[in-house]
N, C-alpha and C positions, 0 to 999 in steps of 0.2 A: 746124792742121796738126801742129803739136808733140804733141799730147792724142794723135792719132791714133796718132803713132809711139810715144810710151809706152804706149798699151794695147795696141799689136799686141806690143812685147818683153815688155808686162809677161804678153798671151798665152801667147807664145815660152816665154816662162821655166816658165811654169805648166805648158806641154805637157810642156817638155824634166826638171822637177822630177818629174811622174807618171813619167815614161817611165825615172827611174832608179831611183823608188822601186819601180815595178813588175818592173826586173833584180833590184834590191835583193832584192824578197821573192823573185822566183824561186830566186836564188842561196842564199839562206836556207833554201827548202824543199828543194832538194836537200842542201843540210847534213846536214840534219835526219834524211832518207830517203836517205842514203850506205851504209846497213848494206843496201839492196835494191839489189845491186849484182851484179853476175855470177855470184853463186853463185844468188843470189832467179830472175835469169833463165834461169841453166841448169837450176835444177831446173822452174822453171815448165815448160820445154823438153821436159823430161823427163816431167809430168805429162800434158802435152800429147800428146807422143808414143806413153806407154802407154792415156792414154785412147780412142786412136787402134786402138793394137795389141789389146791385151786383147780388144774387144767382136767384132775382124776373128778375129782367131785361135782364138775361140771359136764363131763360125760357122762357120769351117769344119769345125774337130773334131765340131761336132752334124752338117754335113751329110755327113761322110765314115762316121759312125756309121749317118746317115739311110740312108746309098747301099747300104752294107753291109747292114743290115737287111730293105731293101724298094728292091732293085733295079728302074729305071725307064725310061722314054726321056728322061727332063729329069735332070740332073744336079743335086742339093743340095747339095751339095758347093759349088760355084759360084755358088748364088745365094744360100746362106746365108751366105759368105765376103762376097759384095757387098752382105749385107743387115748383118754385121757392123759392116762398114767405114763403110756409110750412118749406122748406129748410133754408132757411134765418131766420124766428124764433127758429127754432132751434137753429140755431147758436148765435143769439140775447142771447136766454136763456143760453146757453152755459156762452160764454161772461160775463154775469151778476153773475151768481151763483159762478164764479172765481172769479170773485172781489167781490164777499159777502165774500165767506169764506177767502179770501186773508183779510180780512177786521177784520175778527174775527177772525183769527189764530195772525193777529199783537194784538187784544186788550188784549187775552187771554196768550202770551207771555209777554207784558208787565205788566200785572196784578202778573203775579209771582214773 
């Protein structure tokens, strides 16, 4: 019975020594990556948002040049604005899912 209770603390301890060592290194990599700090996320923000804007507001200017040109029953104007914008989310999502995994390739490097 004694054996049993020293391997279950000696367990215990084992879990509870990972479990700090692993705050440990977290706290460390954010050390490290302190300078990616509100200015890294506002411009990303910012990157985000014109990637968004730019491809939208240039659909429209082609489909208001389009409407002007070779007036029609369908508006281009409207659908090259929403074909913008499709464009521009894609690219938003692009953007994002590289800094996800840029994000989780550094956690899982430094966890080794």
């Amino acid at each position: 019975m004694n054996d049993e209770l020293k391997s279950s603390a000696s367990s215990q301890e084992t879990r509870f020594s990972a479990e700090v060592a692993a705050k440990a290194a977290r706290k460390l990599r954010v050390q490290r990556h302190a300078k990616q700090g509100v200015w890294f996320g506002l411009g990303m923000f910012g990157l985000i948002g014109w990637s968004v804007a730019v491809p939208t507001i240039l659909g429209a200017m082609l489909g208001l040049w389009w409407d002007k040109r070779h007036p029609g029953a369908h508006s281009w104007t409207l659908a090259l604005l929403v074909a913008g914008l499709v464009v521009g989310c894609a690219n938003a999502w692009h953007w994002i899912a590289q800094e996800d995994k840029a994000m989780h390739d550094d956690s899982e490097d430094d966890d080794e």
